[in-house]
KOLFILO-904834 format. One line per field, with one value per residue: residue in three letters; x, y, z of N, C-alpha, C, CB in turn. Coordinates in steps of 0.1 Angstrom, whole numbers. Glycine has a CB too. Layout:
rest = c(Ala, ...) $
n.X = c(X, ...) $
n.Y = c(Y, ...) $
n.Z = c(Z, ...) $
ca.X = c(X, ...) $
ca.Y = c(Y, ...) $
ca.Z = c(Z, ...) $
c.X = c(X, ...) $
c.Y = c(Y, ...) $
c.Z = c(Z, ...) $
cb.X = c(X, ...) $
cb.Y = c(Y, ...) $
cb.Z = c(Z, ...) $
end
This chain:
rest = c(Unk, Unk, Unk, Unk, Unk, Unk, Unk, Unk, Unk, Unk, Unk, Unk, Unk, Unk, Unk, Unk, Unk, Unk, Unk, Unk, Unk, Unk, Unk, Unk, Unk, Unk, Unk, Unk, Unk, Unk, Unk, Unk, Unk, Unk, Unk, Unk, Unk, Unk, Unk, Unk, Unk, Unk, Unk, Unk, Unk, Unk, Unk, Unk, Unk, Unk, Unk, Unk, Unk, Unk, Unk, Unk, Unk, Unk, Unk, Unk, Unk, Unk, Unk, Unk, Unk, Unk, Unk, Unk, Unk, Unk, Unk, Unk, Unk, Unk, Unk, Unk, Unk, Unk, Unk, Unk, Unk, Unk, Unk, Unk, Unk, Unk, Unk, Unk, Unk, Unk, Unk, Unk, Unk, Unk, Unk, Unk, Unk, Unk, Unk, Unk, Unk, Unk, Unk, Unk, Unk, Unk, Unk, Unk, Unk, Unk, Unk, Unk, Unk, Unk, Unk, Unk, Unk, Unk, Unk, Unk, Unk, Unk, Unk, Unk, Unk, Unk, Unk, Unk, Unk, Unk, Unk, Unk, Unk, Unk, Unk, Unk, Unk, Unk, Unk, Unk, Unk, Unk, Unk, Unk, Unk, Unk, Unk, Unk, Unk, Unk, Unk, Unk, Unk, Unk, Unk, Unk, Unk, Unk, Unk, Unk, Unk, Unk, Unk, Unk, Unk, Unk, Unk, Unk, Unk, Unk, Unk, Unk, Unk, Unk, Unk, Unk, Unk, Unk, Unk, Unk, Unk, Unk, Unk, Unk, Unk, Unk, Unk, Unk) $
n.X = c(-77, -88, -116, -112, -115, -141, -146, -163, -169, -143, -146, -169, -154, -138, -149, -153, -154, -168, -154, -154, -130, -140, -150, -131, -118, -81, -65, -75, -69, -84, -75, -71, -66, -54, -38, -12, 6, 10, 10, 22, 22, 35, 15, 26, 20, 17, -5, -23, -55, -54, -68, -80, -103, -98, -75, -91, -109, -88, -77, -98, -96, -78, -52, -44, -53, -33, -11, -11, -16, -31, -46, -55, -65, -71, -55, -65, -68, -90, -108, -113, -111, -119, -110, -102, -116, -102, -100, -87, -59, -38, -21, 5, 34, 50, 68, 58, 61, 55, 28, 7, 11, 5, -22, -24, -21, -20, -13, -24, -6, -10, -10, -18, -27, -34, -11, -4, -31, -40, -18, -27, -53, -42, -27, -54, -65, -51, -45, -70, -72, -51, -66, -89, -84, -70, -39, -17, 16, 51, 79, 88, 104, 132, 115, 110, 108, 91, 106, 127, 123, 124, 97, 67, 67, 57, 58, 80, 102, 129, 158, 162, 157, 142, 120, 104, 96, 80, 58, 53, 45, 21, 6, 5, -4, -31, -36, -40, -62, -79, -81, -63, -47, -15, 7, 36, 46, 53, 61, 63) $
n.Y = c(222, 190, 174, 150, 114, 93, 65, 49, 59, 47, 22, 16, 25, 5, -20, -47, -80, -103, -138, -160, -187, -222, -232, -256, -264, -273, -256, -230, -229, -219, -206, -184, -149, -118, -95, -76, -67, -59, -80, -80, -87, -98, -120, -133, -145, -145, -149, -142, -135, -142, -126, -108, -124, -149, -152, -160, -181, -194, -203, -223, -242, -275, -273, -253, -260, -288, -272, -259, -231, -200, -160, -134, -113, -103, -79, -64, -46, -35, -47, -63, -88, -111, -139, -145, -140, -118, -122, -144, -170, -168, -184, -173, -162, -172, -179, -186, -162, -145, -153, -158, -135, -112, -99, -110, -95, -98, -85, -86, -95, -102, -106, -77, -63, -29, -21, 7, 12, -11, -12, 14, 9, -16, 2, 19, -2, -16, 7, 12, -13, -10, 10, 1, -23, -10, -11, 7, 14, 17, 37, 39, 11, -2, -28, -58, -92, -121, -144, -130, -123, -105, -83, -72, -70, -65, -37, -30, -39, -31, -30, 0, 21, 46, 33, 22, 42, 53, 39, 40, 65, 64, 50, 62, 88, 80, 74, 98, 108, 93, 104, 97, 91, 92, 69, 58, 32, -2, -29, -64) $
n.Z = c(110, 113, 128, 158, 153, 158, 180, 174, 147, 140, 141, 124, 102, 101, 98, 108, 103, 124, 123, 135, 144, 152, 185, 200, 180, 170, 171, 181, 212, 233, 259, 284, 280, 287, 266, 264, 244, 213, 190, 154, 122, 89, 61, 48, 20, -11, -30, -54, -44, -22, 4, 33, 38, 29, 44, 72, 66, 60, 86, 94, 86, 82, 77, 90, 114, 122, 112, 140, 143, 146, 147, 154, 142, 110, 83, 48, 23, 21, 40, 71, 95, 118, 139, 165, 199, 214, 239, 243, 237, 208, 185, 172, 177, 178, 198, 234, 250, 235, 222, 245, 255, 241, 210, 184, 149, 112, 81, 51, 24, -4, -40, -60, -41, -22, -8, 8, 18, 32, 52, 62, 71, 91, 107, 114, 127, 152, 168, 175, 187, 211, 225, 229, 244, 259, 264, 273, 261, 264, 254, 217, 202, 184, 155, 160, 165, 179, 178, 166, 137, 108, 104, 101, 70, 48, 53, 68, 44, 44, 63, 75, 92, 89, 74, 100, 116, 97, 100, 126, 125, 115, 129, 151, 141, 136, 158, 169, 155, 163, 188, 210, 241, 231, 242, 228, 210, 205, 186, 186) $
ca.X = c(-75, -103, -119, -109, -124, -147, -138, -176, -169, -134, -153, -176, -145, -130, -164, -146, -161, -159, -161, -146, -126, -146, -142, -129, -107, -73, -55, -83, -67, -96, -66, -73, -59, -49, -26, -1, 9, 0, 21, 18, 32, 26, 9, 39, 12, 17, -8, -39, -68, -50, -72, -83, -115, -95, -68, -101, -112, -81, -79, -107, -93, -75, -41, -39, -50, -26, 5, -17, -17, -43, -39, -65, -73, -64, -64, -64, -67, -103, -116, -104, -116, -115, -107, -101, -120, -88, -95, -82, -47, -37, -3, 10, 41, 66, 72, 50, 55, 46, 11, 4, 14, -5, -28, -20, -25, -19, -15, -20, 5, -11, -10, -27, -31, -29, -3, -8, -47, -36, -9, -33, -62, -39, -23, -59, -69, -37, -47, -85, -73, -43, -76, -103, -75, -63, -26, -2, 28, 63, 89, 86, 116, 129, 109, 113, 98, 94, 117, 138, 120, 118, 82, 60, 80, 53, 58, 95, 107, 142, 158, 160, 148, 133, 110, 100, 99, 74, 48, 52, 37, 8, 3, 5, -16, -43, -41, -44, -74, -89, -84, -63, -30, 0, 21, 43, 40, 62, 56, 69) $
ca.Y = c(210, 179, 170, 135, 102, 89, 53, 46, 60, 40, 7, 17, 25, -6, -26, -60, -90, -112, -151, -169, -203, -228, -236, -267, -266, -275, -241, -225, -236, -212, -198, -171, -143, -105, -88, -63, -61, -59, -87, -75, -97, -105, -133, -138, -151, -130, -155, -135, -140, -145, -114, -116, -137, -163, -162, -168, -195, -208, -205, -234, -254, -287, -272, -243, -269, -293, -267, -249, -213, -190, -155, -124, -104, -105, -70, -62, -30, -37, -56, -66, -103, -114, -149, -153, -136, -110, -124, -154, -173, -174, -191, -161, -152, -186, -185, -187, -151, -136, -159, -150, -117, -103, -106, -109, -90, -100, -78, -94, -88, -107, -101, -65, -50, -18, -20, 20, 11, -21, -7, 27, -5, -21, 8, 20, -12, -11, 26, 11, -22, -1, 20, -9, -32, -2, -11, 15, 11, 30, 45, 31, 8, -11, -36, -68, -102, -128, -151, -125, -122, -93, -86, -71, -70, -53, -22, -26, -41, -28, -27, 12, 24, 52, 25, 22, 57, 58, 31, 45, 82, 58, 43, 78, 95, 73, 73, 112, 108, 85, 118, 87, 101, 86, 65, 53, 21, -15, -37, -76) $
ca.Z = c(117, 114, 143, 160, 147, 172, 184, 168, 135, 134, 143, 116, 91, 98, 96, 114, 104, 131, 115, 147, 146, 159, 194, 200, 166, 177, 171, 191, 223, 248, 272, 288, 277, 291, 265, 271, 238, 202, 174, 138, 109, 73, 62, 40, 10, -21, -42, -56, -36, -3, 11, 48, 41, 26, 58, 78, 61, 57, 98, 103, 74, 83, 76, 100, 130, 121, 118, 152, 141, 146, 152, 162, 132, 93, 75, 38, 18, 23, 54, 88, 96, 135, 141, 177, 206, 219, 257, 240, 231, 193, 184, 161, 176, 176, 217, 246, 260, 228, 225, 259, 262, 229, 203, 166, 137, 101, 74, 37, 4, -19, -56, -70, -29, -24, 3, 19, 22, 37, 63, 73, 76, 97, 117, 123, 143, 162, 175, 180, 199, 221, 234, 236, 255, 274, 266, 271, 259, 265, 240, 208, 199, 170, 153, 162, 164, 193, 170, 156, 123, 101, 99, 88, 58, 38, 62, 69, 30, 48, 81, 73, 107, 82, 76, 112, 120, 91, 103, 137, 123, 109, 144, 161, 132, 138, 179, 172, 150, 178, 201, 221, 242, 228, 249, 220, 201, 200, 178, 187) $
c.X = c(-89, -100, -116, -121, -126, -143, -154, -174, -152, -136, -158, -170, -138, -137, -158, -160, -159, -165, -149, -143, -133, -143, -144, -120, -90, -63, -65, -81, -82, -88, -69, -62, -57, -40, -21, 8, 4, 14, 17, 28, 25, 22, 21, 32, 6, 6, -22, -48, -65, -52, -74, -94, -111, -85, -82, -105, -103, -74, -85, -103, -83, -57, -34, -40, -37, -12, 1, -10, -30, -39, -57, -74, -63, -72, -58, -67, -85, -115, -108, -116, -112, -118, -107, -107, -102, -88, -88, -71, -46, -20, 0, 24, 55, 71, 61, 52, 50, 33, 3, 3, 7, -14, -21, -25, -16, -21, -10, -14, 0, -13, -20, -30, -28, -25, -2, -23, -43, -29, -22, -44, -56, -33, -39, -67, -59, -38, -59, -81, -60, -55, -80, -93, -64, -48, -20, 15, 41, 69, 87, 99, 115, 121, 114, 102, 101, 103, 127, 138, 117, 106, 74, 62, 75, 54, 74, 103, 120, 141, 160, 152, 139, 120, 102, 93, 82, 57, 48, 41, 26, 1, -4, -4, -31, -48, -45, -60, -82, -90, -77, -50, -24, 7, 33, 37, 55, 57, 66, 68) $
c.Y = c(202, 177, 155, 127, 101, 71, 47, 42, 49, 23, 3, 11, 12, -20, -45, -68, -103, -128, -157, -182, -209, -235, -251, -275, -268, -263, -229, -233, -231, -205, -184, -161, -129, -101, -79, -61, -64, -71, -81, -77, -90, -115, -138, -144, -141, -137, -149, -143, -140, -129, -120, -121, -146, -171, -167, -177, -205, -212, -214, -243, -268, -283, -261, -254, -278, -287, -260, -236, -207, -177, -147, -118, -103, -90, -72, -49, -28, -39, -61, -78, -108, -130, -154, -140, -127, -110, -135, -160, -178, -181, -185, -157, -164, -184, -182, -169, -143, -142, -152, -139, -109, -107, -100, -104, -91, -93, -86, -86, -94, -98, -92, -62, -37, -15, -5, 16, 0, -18, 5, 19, -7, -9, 18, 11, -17, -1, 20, 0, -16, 4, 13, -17, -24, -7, 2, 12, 23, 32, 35, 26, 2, -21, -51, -82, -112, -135, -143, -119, -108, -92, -76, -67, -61, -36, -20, -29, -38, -27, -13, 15, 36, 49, 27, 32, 59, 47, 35, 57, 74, 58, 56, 85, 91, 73, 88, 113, 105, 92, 106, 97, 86, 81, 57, 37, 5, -24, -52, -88) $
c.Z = c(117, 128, 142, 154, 157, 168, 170, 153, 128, 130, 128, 99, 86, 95, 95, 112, 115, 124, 125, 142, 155, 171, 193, 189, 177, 177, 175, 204, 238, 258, 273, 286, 279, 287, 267, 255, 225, 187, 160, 129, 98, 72, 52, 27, 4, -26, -45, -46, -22, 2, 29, 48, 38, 34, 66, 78, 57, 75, 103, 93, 86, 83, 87, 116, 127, 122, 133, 151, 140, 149, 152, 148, 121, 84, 61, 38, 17, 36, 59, 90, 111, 135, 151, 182, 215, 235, 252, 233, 218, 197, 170, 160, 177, 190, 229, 252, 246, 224, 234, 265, 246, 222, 190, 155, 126, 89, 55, 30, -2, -33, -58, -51, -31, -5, 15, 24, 32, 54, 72, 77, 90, 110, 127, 139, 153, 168, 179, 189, 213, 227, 239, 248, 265, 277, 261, 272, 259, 253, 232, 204, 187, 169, 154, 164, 178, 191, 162, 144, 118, 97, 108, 80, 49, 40, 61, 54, 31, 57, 83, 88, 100, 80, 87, 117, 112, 93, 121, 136, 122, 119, 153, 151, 135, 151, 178, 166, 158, 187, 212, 225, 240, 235, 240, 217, 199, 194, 178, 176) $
cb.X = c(-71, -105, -135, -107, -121, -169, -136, -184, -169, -124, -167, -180, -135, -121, -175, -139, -161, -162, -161, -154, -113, -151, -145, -139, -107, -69, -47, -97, -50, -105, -49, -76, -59, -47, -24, 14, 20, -4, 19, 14, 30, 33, -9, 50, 4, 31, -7, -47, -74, -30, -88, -83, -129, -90, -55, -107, -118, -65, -83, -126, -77, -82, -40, -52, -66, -29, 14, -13, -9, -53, -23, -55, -78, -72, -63, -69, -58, -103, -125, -105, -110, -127, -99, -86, -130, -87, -109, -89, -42, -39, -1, 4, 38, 83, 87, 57, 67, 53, 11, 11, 39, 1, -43, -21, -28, -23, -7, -30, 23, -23, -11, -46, -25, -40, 9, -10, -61, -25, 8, -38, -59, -31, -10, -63, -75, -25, -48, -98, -69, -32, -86, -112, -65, -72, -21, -2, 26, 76, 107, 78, 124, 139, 105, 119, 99, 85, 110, 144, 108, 123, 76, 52, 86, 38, 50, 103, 101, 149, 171, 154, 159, 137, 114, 109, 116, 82, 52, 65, 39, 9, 20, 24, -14, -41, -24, -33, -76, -83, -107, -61, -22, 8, 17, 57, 36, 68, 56, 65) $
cb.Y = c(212, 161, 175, 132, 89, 94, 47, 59, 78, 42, 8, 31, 33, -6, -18, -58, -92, -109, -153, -173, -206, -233, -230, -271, -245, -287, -237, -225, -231, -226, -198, -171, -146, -102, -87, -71, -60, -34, -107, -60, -117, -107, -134, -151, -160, -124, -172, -137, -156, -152, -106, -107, -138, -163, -150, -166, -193, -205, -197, -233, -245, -297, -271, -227, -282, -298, -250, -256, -206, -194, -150, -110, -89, -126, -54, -69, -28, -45, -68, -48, -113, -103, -151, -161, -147, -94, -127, -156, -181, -159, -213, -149, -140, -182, -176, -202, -141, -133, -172, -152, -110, -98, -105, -120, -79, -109, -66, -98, -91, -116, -111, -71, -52, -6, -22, 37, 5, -26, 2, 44, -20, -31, 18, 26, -26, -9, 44, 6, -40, 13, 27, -24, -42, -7, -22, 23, 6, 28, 49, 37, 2, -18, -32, -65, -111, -135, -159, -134, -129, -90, -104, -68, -84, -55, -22, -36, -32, -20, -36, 15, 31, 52, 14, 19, 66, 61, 14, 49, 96, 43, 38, 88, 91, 61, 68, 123, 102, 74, 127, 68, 112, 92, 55, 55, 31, -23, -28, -81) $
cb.Z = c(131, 103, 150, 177, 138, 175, 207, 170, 135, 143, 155, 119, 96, 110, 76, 133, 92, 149, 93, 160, 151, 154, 208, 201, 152, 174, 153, 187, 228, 258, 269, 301, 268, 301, 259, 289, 240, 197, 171, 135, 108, 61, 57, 49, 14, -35, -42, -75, -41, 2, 1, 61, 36, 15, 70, 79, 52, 41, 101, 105, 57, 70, 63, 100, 136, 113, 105, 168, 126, 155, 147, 171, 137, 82, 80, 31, -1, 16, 51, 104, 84, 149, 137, 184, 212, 213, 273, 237, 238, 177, 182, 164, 189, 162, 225, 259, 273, 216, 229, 265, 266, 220, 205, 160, 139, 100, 81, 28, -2, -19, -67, -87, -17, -34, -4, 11, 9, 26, 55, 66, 66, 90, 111, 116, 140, 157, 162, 168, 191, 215, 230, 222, 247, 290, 261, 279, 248, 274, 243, 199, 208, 164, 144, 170, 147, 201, 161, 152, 120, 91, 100, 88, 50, 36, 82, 83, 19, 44, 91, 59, 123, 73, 76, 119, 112, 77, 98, 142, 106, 103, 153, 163, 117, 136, 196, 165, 139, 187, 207, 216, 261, 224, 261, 226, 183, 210, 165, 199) $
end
């Protein structure tokens, strides 16, 4: 049996760049924010290059204020990119209690990823922000979106609850590595 990852060494692993939206951008609203739960999409943008320094940068562009989206953190099969401060409101989830009530995480597909690096990326900072934001969560249920949407499509690719089941172990693999206890995992 390996011994647990320290929260330290996951930090380390995950080596978060933070490159903030500039306050006062118009999809940086500043709302205070206390989440309770955790959103996690796709970025739905297969087109080479669309890694997570190019959602970040395309976060302070002209086109993200204008549609007002922003969300928390953008992983790849590489790097984890922090966008908004996680006391703070993104517009990730398409209705007011999911803004409000979580922060956002974005997992890239673009062209030539390597989609497991990508997902165990993404499910370990989902096991690191559950700790740091001290949310516990109950029984893990289906996947769902605050609008309905199937997503994060690179994870689910079917509504196969198999699927689910198998990004849940990820979740839970990772909170064990963290030495975190498990209170199950929802994903909105």
């Amino acid at each position: 049996m390996t011994n647990p990852m320290t929260i330290q060494s996951a930090r380390q692993q995950l080596n978060i760049v933070v490159d903030l939206i500039p306050t006062g951008h118009s999809n940086r609203p500043g709302t205070p924010l206390t989440p309770t739960k955790i959103t996690v999409h796709n970025t739905d943008n297969e087109s080479p290059g669309a890694d997570a320094h190019a959602h970040a940068q395309y976060q302070k562009g002209a086109d993200a204020q204008q549609r007002q989206v922003s969300w928390h953190f953008t992983v790849d099969d590489h790097s984890v990119y922090q966008s908004l401060p996680v006391n703070e409101v993104g517009w990730h989830a398409g209705t007011h209690a999911g803004n409000h009530g979580s922060i956002g995480i974005e997992i890239c597909e673009n062209h030539g990823i390597d989609e497991q690096a990508a997902n165990d990326r993404a499910a370990l900072l989902t096991a690191l922000q559950l700790h740091e934001l001290g949310i516990q969560l109950g029984a893990a249920r289906a996947i769902i979106t605050w609008r309905l949407r199937l997503s994060p499509r690179c994870i689910l690719g079917s509504p196969e609850r198999a699927i689910l089941l198998k990004w849940m172990k990820i979740v839970h693999r990772m909170s064990l590595n963290l030495d975190l206890e498990y209170k199950g995992f929802i994903v909105y």
